[in-house]
C-alpha positions, 0 to 999 in steps of 0.5 A: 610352746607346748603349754602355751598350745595346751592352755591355749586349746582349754581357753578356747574351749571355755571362751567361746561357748561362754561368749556364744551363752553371753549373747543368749542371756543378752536375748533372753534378757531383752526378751524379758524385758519386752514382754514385761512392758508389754503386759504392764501396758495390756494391764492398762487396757482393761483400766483406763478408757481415755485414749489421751490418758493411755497414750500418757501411760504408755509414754511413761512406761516408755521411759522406763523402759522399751517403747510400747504401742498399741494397735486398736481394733479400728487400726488406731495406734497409740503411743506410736511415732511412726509406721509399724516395721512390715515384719512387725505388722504381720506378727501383729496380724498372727497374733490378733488372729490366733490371740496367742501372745508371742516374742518375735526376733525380728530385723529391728530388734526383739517384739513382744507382742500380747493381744487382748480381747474385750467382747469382739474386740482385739487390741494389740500391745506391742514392745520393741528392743532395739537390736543395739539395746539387745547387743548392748553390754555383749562386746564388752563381755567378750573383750573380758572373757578373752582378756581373761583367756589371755592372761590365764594362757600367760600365767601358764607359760609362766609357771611352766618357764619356771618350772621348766627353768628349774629342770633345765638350768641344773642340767645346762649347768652339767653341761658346762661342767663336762664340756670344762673336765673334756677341755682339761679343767679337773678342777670344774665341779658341778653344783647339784641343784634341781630334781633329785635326778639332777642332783644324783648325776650332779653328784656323780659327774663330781665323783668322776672328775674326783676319781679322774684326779686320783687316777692321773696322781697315780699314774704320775707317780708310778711313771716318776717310779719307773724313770727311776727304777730303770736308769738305777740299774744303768748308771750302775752298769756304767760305772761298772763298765768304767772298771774294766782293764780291757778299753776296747770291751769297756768302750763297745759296753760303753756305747752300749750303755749310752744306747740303752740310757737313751732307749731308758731316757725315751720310754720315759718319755713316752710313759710320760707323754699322755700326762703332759695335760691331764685332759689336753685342749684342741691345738689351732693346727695353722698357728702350732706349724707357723711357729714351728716353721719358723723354729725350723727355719734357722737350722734349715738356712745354716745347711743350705736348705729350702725350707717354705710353708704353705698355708690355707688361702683364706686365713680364718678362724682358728684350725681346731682339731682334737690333738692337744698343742703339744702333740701336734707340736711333736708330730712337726718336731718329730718329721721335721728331726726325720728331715734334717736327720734322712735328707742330705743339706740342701734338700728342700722341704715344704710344710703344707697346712690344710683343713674341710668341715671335717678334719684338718690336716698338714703336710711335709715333703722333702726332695730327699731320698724318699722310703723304700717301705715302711711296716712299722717301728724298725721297718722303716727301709730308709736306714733309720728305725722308724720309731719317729714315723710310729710316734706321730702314727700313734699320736694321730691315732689317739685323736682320731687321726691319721698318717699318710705316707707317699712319695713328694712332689718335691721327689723325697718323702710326703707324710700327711697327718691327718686329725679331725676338727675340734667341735 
């Protein structure tokens, strides 16, 4: 758009005084033509005396050219076929008067008009070019100085599309390759083409992903090093325990031990937890809660509970937010286990989907006991350590989410988790 204005602003700056000068030359030339006629004529004035003879000549000249006529001294009209034009008669008058020999742009047409004296005589030759002999050819000049515009504005769109397709294309093609690597695709690499600038940056986005690779292996192996390294020592600790002569110590170090293996067991876990997905892909928030509901729903049935789901009222398009499938599925999984592990059976539960332009979000409230407080891992207040609770905080948290813990209609606990839609 921008060079089609720029060439359109040159065009039109070149066009119209080229079509202003195109009807100039047109006058100019029909001007040219009207005094040449009518000094061949006044030529003849001096040579042939026979009026019949003259009005031969000037018919003559007439088909050659522009049509002439002379006006006698007696007011005689020869080679005439009609009455002179008023405005033509009074330059006649001007000139036989001043015997000045002048061309007239009138109504009509172009004059030429040239007096010629002998003794007290004056003769006036005039020669007309008709107004549509002037503009003849002018039109058409214009329609090819704009046709020429016009395309020459095309030829520029055309190159700049190009160019700028050149430019464009590369970096539209970069783009795609992040939006690919930011969806979890590392094995999306951008082929450098275009500019130099393009290609450097091209060539950097590939050596990111590289480095992003090279990073994740890492910590893969250093988190498989360390499941390793920590459970060792625990199973050695267990089959010391098993030595022991006294069964009341060995069965406290025992329980211990599987307190510890599980402590072990669940900080692997976590360690673990971000590598699941190299770079994890939005989670549709309705369909991960549906199904997890009804995984729910067996457990919730053999103890006698009440466990309903609540989903928006307009099933739409997809609930995207910016926590992978997995970690939504264990924020559910983890308030669900807090349910069936916190309320007594026969407690019923509630799991609520909701979402705006901004976020989206879902809701499980049970009619158990509630929570007196919650500060945090091991401050829960409800007899449990509250580690549950601070795992699905922290998986919010690391999409941008959040937690809000209340008390439920239902009379327990409410735990909205909150996270922002995908874009």
């Amino acid at each position: 758009m921008l060079v089609a204005a720029t060439s359109s602003a040159l065009v039109v700056a070149f066009v119209v005084p080229l079509c202003a000068l195109l009807v100039t030359v047109a006058e100019d030339r029909a001007s040219a033509r009207a005094r040449d006629q009518a000094q061949s004529v006044a030529a003849l004035l001096g040579t042939v005396e026979d009026p019949a003879a003259l009005g031969r000549a000037i018919e003559t000249l007439a088909v050659a050219g522009p049509p002439v006529v002379v006006i006698a001294s007696d007011g005689r009209m020869i080679g005439a076929q009609g009455r002179l034009a008023a405005d033509t008669s009074a330059a006649v008058d001007q000139a036989r008067a001043s015997l000045t020999a002048t061309t007239v742009a009138q109504d009509h047409g172009i004059d030429a008009i040239v007096p010629v004296a002998s003794g007290d005589y004056v003769d006036i030759v005039v020669a007309t070019v008709a107004e549509a002999e002037v503009r003849s050819g002018v039109l058409a000049g214009w329609g090819a100085l704009i046709s020429l515009g016009v395309v020459l504005v095309g030829v520029a769109v055309l190159m700049a599309r190009e160019l700028g397709r050149r430019v464009s294309t590369p970096v539209t093609d970069l783009g795609e390759v992040a939006h690919r690597l930011s969806a979890g695709d590392l094995s999306a690499r951008a082929t450098p083409s275009g500019p130099e600038e393009t290609v450097e940056v091209a060539k950097t986005l590939n050596r990111l992903a590289d480095r992003i690779d090279s990073l994740l292996v890492a910590e893969r192996e250093r988190v498989a090093d360390l499941g390793h390294r920590l459970r060792t020592p625990v199973t050695a600790l267990r089959l010391a325990t098993d030595q022991l002569t006294d069964r009341e110590a060995a069965d406290r170090i025992d329980r211990l031990v599987d307190e510890l293996h599980h402590s072990v067991d669940e900080v692997v876990r976590e360690a673990r937890r971000p590598l699941r997905d190299a770079l994890p892909t939005p989670g549709d928030l309705g369909a991960i809660v549906s199904e997890r509901a009804r995984f729910w729903g067996a457990l919730a049935e053999d103890q006698g509970r009440a466990l309903s789901l609540v989903l928006p009222a307009a099933q739409g398009a997809p609930i995207l937010v910016t926590l992978s499938a997995k970690d939504v599925q264990e924020c559910v999984d983890t308030l669900m286990d807090n349910y069936f592990s916190h309320t007594p059976d026969g407690a019923p539960a509630v799991l609520t989907v909701g979402s705006d332009a901004a976020r989206g979000w879902f809701d499980v409230s049970d009619g158990g006991p509630g929570m007196t407080a919650y500060g945090g891992r091991g401050e829960s207040g409800g007899g449990s350590t509250g580690l549950g609770l601070d795992i699905v905080r922290r998986l919010a948290a690391s999409a941008g989410g959040e937690v809000r813990i209340g008390p439920a209609e239902l009379g327990g606990l409410s735990v909205t988790v909150s996270i922002p839609r995908a874009v």
